[in-house]
C-alpha positions in Angstrom: 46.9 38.1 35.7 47.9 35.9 32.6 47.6 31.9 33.1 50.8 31.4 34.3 51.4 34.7 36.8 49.9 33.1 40.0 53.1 30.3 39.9 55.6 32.9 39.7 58.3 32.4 43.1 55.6 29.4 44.0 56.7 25.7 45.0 55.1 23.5 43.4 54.2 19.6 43.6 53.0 17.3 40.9 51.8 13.7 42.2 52.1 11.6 39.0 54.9 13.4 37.4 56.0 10.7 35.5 52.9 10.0 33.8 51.8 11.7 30.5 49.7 14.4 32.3 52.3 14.8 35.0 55.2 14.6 32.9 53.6 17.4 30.4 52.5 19.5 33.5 56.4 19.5 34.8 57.9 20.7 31.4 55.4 23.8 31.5 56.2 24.1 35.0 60.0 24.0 35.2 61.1 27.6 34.1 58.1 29.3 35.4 57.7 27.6 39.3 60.4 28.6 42.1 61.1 25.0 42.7 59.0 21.9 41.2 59.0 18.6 43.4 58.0 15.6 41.1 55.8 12.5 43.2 55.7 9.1 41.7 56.0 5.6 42.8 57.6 4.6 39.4 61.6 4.8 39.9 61.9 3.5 36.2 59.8 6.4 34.5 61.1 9.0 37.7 64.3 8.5 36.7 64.1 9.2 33.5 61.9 12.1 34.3 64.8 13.7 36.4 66.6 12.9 33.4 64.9 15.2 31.1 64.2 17.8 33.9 67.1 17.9 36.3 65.4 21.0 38.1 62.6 19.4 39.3 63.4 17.6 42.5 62.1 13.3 42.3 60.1 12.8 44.7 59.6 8.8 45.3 56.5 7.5 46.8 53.3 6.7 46.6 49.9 8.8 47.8 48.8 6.0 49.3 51.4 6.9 51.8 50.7 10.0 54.1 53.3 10.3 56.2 55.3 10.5 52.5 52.9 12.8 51.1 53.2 15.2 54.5 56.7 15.1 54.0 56.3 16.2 50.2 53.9 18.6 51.1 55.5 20.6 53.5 56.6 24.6 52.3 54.5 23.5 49.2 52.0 26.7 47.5 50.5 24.4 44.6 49.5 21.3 44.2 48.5 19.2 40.9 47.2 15.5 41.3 47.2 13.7 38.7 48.4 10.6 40.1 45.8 7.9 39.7 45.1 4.2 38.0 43.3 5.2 35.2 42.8 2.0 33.1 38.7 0.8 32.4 39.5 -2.4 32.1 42.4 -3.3 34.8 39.9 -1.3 37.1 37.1 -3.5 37.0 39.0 -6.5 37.3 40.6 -4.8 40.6 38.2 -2.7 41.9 40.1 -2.1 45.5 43.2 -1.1 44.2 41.4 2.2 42.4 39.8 3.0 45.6 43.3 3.2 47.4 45.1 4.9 44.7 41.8 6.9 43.1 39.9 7.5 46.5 42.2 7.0 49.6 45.5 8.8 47.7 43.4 11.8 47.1 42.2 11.9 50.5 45.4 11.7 51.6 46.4 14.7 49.4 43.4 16.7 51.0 44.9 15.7 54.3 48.3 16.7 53.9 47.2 19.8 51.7 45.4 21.0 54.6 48.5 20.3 57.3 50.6 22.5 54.9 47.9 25.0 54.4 48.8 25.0 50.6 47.3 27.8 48.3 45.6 25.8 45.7 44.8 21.7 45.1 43.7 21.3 41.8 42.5 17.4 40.9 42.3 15.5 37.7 39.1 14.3 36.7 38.0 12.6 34.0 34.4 12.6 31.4 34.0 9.3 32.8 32.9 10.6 36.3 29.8 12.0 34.4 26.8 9.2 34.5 29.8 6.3 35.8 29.2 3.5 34.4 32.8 1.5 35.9 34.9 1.5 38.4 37.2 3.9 37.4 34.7 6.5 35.9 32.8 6.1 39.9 36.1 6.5 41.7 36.8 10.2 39.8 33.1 11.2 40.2 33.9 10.6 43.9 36.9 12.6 43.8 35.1 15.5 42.6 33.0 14.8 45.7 35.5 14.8 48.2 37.2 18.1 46.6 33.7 20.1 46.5 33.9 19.1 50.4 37.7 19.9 51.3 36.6 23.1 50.0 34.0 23.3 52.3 35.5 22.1 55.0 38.9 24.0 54.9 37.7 26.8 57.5 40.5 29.1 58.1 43.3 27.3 55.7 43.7 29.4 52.9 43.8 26.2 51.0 41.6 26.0 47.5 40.3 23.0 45.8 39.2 22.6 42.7 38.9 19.7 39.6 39.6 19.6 35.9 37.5 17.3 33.6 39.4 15.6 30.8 38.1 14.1 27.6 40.6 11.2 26.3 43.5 12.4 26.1 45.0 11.4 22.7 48.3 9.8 22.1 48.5 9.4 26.2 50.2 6.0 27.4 47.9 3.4 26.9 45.2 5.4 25.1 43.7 3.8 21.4 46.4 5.8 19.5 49.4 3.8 20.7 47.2 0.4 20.3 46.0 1.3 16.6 49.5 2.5 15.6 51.1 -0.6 16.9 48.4 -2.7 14.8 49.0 -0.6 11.9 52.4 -0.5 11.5 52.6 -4.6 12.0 50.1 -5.5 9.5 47.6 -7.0 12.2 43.7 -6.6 12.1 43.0 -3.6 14.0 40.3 -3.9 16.7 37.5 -2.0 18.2 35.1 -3.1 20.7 32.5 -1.3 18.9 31.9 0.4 15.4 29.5 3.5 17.1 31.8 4.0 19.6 32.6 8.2 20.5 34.9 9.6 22.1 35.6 13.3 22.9 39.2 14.1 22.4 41.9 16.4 23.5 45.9 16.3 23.5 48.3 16.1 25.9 49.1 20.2 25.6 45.8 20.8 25.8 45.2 19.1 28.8 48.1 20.6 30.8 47.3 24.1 29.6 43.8 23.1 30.9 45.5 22.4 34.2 47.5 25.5 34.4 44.7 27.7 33.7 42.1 26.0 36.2 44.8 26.6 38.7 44.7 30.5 37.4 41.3 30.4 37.2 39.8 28.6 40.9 37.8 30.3 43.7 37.2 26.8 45.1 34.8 24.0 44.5 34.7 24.4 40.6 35.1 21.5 37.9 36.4 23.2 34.8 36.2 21.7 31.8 37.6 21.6 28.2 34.8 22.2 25.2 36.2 19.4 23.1 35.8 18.3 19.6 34.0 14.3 19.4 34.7 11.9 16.7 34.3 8.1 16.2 36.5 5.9 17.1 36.3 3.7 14.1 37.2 7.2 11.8 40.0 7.7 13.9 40.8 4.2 13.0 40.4 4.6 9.3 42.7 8.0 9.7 45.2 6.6 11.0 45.5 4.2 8.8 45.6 6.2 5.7 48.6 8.1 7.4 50.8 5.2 8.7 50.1 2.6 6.2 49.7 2.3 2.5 47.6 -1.0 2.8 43.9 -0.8 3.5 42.9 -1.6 7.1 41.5 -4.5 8.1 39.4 -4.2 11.3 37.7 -6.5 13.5 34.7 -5.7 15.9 35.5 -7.5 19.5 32.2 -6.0 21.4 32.7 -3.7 24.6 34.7 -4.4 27.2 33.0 -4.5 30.6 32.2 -1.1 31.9 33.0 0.7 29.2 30.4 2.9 27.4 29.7 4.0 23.6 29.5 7.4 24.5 31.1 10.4 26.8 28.7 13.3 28.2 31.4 16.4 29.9 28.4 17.3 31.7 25.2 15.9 33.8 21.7 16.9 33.4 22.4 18.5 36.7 25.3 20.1 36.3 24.2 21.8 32.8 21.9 24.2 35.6 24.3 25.5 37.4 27.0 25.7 34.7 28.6 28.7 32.8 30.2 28.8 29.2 33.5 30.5 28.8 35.5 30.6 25.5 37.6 27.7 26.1 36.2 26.1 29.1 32.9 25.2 30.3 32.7 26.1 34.2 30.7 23.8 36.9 29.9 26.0 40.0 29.7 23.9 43.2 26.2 23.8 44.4 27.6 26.2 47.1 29.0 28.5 45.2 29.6 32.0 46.9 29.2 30.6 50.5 32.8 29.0 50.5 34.4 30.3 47.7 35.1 33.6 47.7 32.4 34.6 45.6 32.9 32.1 42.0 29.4 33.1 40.6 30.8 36.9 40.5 34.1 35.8 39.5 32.7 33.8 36.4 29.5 36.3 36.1 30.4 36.9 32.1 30.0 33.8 31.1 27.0 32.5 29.3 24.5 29.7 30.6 25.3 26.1 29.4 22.5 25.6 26.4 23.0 22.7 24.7 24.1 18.9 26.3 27.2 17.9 25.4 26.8 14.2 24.9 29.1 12.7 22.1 26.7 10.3 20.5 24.7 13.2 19.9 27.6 15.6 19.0 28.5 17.3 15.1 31.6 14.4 14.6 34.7 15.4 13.0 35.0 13.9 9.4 37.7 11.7 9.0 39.4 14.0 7.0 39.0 16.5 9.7 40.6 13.9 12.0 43.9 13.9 9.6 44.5 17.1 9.6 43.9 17.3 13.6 46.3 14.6 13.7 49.2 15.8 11.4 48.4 19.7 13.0 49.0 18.4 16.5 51.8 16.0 15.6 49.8 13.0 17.0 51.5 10.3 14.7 55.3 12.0 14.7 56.2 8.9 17.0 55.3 6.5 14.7 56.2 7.9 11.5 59.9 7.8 12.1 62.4 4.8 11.3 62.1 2.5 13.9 58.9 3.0 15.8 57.8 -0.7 16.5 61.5 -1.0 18.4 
């Protein structure tokens, strides 16, 4: 079975469509997927969602709601969440609204997953539930939590849960590319909060076909996981700068923002034990695995044991002229090359 086979005549729900995960998960969805329902609690960005896929059906609430969620739920065969506040900052500084959306949405997709008796749940995760260091990075490892347990829990549903890990997800809404390119292309100082800052990247296709083939790939209870390339921030900086702007950039050190680390690990010390290397994914097996699963450690049997830590301070970082070329290969800065981009 290819990637896409097991959403062939399925019905399928994305929370978050409007988002930049969500939205890219819907245009991959739309001519494969029966019927697509689109959940978010943004009419603004729904609308214009609908706009661009008038198949998909707009779904308007909010998974804080479960009586809306049931409702959305209900015929359903697969589910993606990626509805979540995702924002460091704006998460520290309001800490209860990530544990409604972040913790008390997803439960409420578990919930409502389970009442339908949906095939498969697949959650978005993020590098920051590794080692958590804020809010937002605590709330995701908690999600992995609570999906390893729905697994467990699901007794005779045939539902299946399972999580995806993602690195940054570069050029996304609110990630440093928009924020650099905006600086850039205005003249003004471009800041970082700190000059050893790394990041592991991945784009927005990358992340959706991540999505799809976790979906493919899921007994239960796994967190998959894209092997990513790291860079620092500051080169990324420097890159873009060369590519936007004939002027040399002028950058300004502003120190870390609370909660926010100078590195990204994709796995624990833990996890590296009972993980398995694939050619594009790495493959956490819940702690469980084979009890409630279906039988993952057969199922992923080929793959090699997880060596090496994958921590990107300690990472090989991509040059920045390796950076360029990722950027002008994956049409990062297309946006903001064209007449008009600051309008």
């Amino acid at each position: 079975m290819n990637s896409w086979e097991y959403l062939k005549g399925k019905v399928v729900l994305v929370t978050g469509a409007a988002g930049t995960i969500g939205g890219a998960l819907c245009e991959q969805l739309t001519p494969i997927a029966k019927a697509l329902r689109c959940l978010d609690h943004s009419e603004n960005d729904l609308f214009f969602l609908h706009q661009k896929l008038p198949r998909c059906a707009p779904f308007l609430g909010d998974v804080r709601d479960l009586d809306r969620l049931r409702f959305a739920l209900n015929g359903v065969d697969v589910v993606f969440h990626t509805a979540a506040l995702k924002h460091v900052g704006l998460g520290e500084y309001n800490p209860f609204e990530v544990v409604q959306t972040n913790l008390q949405g997803l439960n409420n997709v578990i919930r409502s997953a389970l009442d339908a008796n949906v095939e498969r749940v697949v959650f978005t995760s993020s590098d920051k539930a590794v080692n958590p260091t804020n809010v937002m990075g605590a709330s995701k490892m908690m999600g992995e939590r609570l999906i390893a347990a729905a697994n467990e829990i699901r007794g005779t549903h045939r539902t299946r849960f399972a999580s995806v890990r993602f690195g940054n997800v570069i050029g996304s809404r609110g990630s440093v590319v928009p924020i650099f390119a905006r600086q850039i292309l205005r003249g003004e100082t471009i800041t970082l909060t700190d000059e050893g800052m790394t990041r592991y990247v991945m784009t927005i296709p990358e992340a959706a076909r991540l999505v799809l083939e976790a979906g493919s790939l899921m007994r239960g209870g796994e967190v998959f996981v894209t092997k990513m390339r790291a860079l620092k921030v500051v080169d990324l900086a420097h890159a873009m700068a060369a590519r936007l702007s004939t002027r040399p950039p002028k950058l300004e050190t502003i120190g870390a923002r609370q909660g926010e680390k100078l590195f990204e690990e994709l796995l624990s010390v833990d996890e590296m034990s009972r993980a398995v290397e694939l050619e594009r994914l790495l493959v956490v097996l819940s702690p469980n695995a084979g009890q409630y699963d279906g039988g993952t450690r057969e199922v992923f049997a080929s793959g090699k044991s997880v060596t090496r830590e994958w921590h990107s301070g300690k990472d090989s970082l991509m040059s920045r002229e390796e950076i360029s070329k990722y950027l002008e290969a994956e049409g990062i800065l297309a946006p903001y090359l064209e007449t008009g981009a600051l309008a």
